[in-house]
C-alpha positions as CSV (number, residue, x, y, z in Angstrom):
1,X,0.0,0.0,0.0
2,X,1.2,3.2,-1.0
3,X,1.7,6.2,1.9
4,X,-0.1,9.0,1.7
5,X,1.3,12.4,2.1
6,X,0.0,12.7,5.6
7,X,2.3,9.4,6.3
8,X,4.9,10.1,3.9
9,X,5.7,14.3,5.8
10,X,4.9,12.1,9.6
11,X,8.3,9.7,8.3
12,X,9.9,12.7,7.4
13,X,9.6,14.7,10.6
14,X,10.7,11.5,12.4
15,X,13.1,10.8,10.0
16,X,15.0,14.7,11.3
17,X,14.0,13.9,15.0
18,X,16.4,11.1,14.4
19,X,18.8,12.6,12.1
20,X,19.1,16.5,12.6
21,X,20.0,18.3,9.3
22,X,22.6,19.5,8.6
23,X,24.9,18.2,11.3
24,X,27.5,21.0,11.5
25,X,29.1,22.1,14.7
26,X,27.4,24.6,16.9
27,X,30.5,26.7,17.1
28,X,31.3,26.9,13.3
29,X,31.0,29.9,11.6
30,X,30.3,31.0,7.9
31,X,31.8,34.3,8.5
32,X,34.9,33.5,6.2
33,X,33.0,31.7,3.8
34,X,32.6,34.1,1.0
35,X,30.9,32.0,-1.7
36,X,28.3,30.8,0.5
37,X,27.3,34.4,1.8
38,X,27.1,35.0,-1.6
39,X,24.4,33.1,-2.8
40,X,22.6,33.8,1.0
41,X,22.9,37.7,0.7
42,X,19.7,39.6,-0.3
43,X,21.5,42.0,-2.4
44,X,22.8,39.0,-5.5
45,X,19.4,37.9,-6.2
46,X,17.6,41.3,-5.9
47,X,20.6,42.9,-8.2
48,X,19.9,40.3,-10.5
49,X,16.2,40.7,-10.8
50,X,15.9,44.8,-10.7
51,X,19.6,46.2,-10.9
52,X,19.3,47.7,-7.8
53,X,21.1,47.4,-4.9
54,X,19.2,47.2,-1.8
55,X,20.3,47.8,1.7
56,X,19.1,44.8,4.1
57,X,18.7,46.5,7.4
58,X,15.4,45.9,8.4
59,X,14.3,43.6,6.4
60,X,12.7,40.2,7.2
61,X,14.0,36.9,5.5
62,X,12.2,33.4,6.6
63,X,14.2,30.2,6.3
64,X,12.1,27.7,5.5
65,X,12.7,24.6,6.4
66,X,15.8,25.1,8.4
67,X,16.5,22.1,10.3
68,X,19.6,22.8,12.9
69,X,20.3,26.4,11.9
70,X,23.2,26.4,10.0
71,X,21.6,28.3,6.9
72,X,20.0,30.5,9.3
73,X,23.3,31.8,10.7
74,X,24.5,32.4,7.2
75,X,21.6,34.1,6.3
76,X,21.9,36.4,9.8
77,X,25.6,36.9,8.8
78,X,25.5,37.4,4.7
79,X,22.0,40.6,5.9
80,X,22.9,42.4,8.5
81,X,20.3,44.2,10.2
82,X,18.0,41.5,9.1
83,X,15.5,39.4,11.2
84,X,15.5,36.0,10.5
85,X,13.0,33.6,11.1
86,X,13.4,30.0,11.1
87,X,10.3,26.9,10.7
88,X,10.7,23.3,10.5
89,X,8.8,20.5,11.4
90,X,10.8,18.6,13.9
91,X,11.4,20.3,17.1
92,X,14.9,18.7,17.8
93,X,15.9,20.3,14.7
94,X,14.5,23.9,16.1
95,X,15.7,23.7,19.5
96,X,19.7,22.6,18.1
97,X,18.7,26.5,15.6
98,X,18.0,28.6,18.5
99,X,20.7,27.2,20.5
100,X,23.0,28.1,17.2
101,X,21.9,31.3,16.4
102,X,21.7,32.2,20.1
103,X,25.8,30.8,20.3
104,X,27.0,33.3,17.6
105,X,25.0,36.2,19.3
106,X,22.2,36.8,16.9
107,X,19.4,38.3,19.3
108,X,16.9,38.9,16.0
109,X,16.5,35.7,15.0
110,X,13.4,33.7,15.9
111,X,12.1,30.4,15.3
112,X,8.9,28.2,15.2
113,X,7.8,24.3,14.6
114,X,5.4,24.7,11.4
115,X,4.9,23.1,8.6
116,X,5.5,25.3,5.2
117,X,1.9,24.6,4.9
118,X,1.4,26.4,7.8
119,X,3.1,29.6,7.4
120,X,0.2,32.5,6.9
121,X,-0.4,31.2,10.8
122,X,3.0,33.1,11.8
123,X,1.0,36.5,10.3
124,X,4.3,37.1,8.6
125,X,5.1,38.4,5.4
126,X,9.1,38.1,4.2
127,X,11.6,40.2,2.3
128,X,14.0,36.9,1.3
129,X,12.6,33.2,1.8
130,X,15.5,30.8,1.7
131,X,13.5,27.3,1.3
132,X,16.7,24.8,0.6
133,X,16.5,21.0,0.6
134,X,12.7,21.3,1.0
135,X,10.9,21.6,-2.3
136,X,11.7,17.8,-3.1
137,X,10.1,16.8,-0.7
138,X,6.4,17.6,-1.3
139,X,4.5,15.5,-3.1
140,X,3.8,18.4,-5.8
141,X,6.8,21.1,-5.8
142,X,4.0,23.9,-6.7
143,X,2.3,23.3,-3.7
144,X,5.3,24.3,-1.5
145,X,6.2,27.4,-3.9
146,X,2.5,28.8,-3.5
147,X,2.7,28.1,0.9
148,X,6.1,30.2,0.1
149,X,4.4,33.1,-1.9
150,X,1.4,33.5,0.6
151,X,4.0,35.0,2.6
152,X,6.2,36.8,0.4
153,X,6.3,40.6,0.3
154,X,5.4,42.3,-3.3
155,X,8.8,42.5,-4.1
156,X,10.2,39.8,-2.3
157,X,12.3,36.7,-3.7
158,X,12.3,33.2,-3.0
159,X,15.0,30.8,-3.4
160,X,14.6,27.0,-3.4
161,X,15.5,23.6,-5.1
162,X,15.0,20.3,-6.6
163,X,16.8,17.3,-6.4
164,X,17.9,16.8,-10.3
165,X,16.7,14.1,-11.6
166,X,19.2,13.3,-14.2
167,X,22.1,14.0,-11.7
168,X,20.8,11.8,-9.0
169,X,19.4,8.9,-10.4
170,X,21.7,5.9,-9.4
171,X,21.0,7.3,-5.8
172,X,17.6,6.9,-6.7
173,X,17.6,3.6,-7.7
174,X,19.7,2.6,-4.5
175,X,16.8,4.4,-2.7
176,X,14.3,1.4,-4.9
177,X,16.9,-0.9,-3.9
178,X,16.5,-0.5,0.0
179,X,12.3,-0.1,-0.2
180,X,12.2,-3.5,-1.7
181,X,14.4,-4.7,1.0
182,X,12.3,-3.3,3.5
183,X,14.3,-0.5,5.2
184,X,12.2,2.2,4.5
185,X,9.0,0.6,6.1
186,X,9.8,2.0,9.2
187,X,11.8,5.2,10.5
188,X,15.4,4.4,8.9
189,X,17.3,4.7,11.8
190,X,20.5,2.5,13.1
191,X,20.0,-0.5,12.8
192,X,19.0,0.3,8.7
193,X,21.8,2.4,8.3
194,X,24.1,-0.3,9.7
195,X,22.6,-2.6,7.0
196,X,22.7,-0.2,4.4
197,X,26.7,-0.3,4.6
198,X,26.8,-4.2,5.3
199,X,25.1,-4.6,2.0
200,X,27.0,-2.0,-0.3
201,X,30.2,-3.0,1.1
202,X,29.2,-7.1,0.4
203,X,28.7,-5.7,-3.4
204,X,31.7,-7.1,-5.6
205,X,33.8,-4.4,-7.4
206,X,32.4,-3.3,-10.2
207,X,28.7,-3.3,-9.6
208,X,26.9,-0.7,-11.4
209,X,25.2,0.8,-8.3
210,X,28.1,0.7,-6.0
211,X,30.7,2.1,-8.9
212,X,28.3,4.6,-9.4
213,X,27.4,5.8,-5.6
214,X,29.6,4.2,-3.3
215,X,33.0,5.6,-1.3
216,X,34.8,4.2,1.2
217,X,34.2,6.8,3.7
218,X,30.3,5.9,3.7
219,X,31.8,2.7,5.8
220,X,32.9,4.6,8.6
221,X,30.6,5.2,12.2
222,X,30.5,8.9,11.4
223,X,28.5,8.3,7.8
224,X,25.0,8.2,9.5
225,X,24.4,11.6,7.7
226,X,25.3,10.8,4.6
227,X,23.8,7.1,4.6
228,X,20.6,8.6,5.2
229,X,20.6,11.4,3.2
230,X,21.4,9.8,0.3
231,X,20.3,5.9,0.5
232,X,17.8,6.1,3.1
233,X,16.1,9.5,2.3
234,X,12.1,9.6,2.9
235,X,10.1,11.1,0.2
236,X,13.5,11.9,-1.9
237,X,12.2,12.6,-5.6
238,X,14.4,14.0,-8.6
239,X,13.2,16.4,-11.2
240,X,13.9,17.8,-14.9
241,X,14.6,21.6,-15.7
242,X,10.6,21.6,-17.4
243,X,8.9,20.5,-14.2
244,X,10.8,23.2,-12.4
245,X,9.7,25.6,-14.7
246,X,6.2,24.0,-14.6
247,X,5.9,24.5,-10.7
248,X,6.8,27.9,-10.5
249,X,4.5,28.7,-13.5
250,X,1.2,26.4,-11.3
251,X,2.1,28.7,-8.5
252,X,2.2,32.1,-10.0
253,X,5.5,32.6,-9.6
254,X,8.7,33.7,-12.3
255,X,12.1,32.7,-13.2
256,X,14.9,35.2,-11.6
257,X,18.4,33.0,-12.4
258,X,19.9,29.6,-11.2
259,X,21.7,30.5,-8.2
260,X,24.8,29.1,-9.7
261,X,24.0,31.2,-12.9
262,X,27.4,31.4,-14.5
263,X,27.4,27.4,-14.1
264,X,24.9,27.1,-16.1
265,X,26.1,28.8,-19.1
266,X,25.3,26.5,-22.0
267,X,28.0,27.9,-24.3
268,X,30.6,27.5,-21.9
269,X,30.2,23.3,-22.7
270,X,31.3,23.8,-26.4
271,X,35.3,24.0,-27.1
272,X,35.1,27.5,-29.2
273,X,31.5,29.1,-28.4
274,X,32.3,31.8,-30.9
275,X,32.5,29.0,-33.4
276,X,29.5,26.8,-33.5
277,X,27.8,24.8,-35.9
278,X,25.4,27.3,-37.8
279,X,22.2,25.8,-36.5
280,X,23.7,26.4,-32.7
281,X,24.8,29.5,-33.7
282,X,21.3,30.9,-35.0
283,X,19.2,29.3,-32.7
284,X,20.8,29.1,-29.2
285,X,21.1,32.8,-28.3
286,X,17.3,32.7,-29.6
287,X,16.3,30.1,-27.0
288,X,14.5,31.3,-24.1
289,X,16.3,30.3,-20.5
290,X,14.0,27.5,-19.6
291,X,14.9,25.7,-22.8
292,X,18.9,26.5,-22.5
293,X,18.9,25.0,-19.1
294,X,16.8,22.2,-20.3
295,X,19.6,21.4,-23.1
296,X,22.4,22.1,-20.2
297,X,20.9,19.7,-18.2
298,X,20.6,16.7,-20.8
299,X,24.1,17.4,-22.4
300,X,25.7,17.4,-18.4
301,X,23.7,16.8,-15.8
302,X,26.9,17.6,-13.3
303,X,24.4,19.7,-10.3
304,X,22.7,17.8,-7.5
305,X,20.5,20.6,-7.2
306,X,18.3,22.8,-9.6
307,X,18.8,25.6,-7.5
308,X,17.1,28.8,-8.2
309,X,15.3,32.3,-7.5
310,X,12.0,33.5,-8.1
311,X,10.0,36.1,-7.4
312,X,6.4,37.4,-7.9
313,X,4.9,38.3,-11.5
314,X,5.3,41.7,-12.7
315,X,8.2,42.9,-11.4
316,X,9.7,46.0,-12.9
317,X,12.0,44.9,-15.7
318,X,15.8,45.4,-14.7
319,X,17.5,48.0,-17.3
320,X,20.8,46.2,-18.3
321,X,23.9,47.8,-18.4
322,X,24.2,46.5,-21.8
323,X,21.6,48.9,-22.7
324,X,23.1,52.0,-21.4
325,X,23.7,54.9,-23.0
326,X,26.1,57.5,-22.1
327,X,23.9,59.7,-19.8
328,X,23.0,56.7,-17.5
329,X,26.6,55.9,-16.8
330,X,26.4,59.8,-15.5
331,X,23.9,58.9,-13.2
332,X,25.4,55.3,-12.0
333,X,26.5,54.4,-8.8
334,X,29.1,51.9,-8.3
335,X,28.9,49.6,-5.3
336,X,31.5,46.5,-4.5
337,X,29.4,43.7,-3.5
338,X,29.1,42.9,0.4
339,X,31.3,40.2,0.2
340,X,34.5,41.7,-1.5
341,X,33.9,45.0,1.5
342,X,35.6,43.1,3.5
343,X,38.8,43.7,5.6
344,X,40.3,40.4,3.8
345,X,39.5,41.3,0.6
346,X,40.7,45.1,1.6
347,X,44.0,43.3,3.2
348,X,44.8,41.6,-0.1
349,X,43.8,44.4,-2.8
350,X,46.7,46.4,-0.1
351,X,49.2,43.8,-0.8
352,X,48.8,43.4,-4.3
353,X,48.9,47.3,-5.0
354,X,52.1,47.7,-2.6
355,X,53.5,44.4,-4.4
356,X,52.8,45.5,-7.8
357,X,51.2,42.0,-9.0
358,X,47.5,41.1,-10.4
359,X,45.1,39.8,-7.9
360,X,42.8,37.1,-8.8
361,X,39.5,38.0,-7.1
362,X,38.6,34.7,-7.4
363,X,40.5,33.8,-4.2
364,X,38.6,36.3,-2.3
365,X,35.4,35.2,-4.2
366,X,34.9,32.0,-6.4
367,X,31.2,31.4,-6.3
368,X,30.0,33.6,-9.6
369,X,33.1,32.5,-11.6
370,X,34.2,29.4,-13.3
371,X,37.6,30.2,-13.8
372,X,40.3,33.0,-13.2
373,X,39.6,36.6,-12.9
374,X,43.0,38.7,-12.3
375,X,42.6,42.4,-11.8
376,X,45.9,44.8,-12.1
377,X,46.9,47.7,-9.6
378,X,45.0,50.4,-11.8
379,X,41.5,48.3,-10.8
380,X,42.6,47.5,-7.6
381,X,43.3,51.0,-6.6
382,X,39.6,51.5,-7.9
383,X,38.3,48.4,-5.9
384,X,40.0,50.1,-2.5
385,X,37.9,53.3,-3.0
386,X,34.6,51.1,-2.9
387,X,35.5,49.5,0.0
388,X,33.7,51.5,2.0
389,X,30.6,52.4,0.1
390,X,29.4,53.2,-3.5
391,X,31.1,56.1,-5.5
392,X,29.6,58.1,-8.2
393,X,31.0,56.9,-11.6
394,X,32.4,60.4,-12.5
395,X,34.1,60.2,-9.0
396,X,35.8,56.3,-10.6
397,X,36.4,58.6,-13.5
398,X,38.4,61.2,-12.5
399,X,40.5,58.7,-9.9
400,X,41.1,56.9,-13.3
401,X,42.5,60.5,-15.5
402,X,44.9,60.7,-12.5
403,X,46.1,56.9,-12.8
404,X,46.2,57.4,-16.4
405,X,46.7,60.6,-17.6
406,X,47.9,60.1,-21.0
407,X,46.4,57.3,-23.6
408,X,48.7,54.7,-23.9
409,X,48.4,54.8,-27.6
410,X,50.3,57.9,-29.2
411,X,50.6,58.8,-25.0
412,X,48.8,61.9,-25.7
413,X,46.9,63.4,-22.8
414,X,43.6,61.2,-22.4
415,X,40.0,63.1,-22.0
416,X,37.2,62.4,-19.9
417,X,35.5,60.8,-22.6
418,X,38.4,58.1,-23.7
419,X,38.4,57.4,-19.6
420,X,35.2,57.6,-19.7
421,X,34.9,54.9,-22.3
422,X,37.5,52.5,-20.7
423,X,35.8,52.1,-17.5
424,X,32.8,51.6,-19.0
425,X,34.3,48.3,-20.7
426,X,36.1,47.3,-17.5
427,X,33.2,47.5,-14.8
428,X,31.1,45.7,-17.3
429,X,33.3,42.8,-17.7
430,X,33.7,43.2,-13.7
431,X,29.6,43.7,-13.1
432,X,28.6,40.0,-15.3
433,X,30.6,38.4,-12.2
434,X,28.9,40.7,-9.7
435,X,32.3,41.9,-8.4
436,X,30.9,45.2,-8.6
437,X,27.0,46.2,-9.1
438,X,26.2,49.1,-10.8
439,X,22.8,51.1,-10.3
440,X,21.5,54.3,-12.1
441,X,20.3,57.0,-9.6
């Protein structure tokens, strides 16, 4: 007999009361973690959707489905100023989040035992909802993304995730494996996970399923997490880029980006992208973003997740910089993002300028680029005046006529115009990584 969904979200609950997720230490911090406060900071998403850089003091972000915390504190650290607020259905898993978030000093975070389902009960509404490792779990992913916009402010965004299905799917048939077996009739716990790992590790060498999602170090006493999050996972489904889509679509919801955006860049999979076959060449940059993920996705299916941000319909459009004209590059104001105004990143960009060498920002901040990014003193010296806050872009252009005075072509004396011109160029090729965000005022 098949469970229903009333069974199926009971096993899960028991399933974390067991098995709090995710097991990090209380005392570990994200505050070095660049990449991951990132993708958790208001300010990438809500650049992305509107080109706007928005301050998050005051503002109210829910973390749905937050099990021990730890996503929590990275939310509380990547928004300052923010209050957080933190639901899950098991209560072990709520009481272990206070405890964290009260550990690292965070007095404006607050959290509750309720169901997703549940949330209009909290007489809420949200700025950010972070809903991560959830959306897979309900029976129908639209359902979970409308509970999520009941509560979301008019111009708030919501970021969540699927399990892929492509990407996932020998630990889906291990999942198949164990049912028939009989381990997921009751509450995984022990005694399954102990025979979980007596069976893989019986498996000869060379069996499909254990080549394909087996490691030594799942042998080991510490594995319990990853045993059951992977082998012994209640209500685990995978999904396709089109049923992603579909879900938001059934809940009234729209496409922002892929969290990971510049991972999913289908041109980046071809060897020269400037020289493709003529039917990619016409007909890829025509293709909308549902069906260029889709093709990413089939040609290599390398993310767990399907991780992505949405937001209400009807959003103002954001104005590209691509579009600009002159006179809006008057008006702009250039902001370093939140995570390079840092007194590492300030600390290096000091070294390198006094050093003379090129600084791969990359080191300081990895997560929006796939490879190498080396700026030289001139930038740096431009980076260090952002540090602490936005400048006007005629401010960055006059700094720039006193590093360069003279054009290095014919080294005739350069005009506002030519300097003008060059930054343009460089903080473009600088704003596609979000290094620096760019707003017209």
């Amino acid at each position: 007999m098949n469970d229903t969904p009333a069974s199926i979200s009971d096993k899960i609950r028991q399933q974390f009361d067991f098995g709090p997720y995710p097991r990090v230490p209380i005392d570990k911090s994200p505050k070095e973690d660049a990449n991951l406060l990132f993708i958790h900071n208001l300010v990438t998403p809500y650049y992305l959707q509107n080109q706007k850089v928005i301050n998050t003091e005051g503002k109210t972000i829910l973390d749905a489905g937050c099990g021990t915390g730890y996503k929590s504190l990275v939310l509380a650290e990547a928004n300052p100023g923010a209050t957080i607020v933190g639901v899950d259905l098991s209560a072990e898993s709520v009481n272990l989040a206070k405890a964290r978030l009260q550990h690292h000093g965070f007095e404006n975070a607050q959290f509750h035992v309720v169901s997703i389902e549940d949330l209009p009960s909290l007489g809420m509404e949200f700025d950010y909802i972070n809903c991560d490792e959830v959306l897979y779990l309900f029976p129908n992913p639209a359902d979970g993304l409308s509970a999520l916009k009941s509560v979301l402010k008019p111009k708030g965004i919501i970021r969540s995730n699927l399990h892929s299905a492509w990407q996932r799917a020998s630990y889906f048939r291990a999942q198949n494996v164990f049912q028939v077996m009989g381990l997921f009739d009751n509450n995984p716990e022990e005694l399954e996970i102990t025979l979980v790992q007596d069976i893989m590790k019986a498996l000869k060498p060379g069996v499909d399923l254990k080549t394909r999602t087996w490691n030594p170090a799942m042998e080991k006493e510490d594995a319990q997490e990853s045993i059951l999050m992977n082998f012994l996972f209640q209500g685990d489904r995978g999904f396709k880029v089109p049923e992603m889509f579909a879900a938001m679509r059934e809940a009234g919801l729209e496409f922002v980006s892929m969290v990971n955006w510049r991972h999913w860049d289908i041109f980046s999979l071809f060897a020269d992208p400037d020289d493709l076959p003529v039917f990619l060449a016409l007909s890829l940059p025509e293709a909308s973003p549902e069906e260029q993920l889709t093709l990413f996705e089939l040609l290599h299916p390398v993310h767990r997740l399907l991780d992505f941000w949405c937001t209400l319909p009807s959003q103002e459009d954001a104005f590209p910089i691509a579009d600009w004209d002159v006179e809006d590059w008057q008006k702009a104001q250039v902001h370093l993002h939140p995570q390079l105004r840092t007194p590492k990143a300030q600390a290096a960009f000091i070294e390198s300028l006094q050093e003379q060498k090129p600084l791969d920002l990359t080191t300081l901040l990895k997560a929006p680029a796939s490879s190498s990014y080396f700026v030289n003193s001139s930038v740096l010296s431009l980076l260090l005046m952002l540090i602490d806050g936005p400048q006007p872009f005629q401010t960055l252009v006059e700094h720039w006529l006193l590093i360069h005075p003279k054009s290095l072509i014919g080294l005739e004396p350069m005009t506002t115009d030519e300097a003008a011109a060059e930054l343009m160029k460089l903080l473009s090729r600088m704003e596609v990584f979000l290094y620096v965000l760019i707003e017209v005022h």
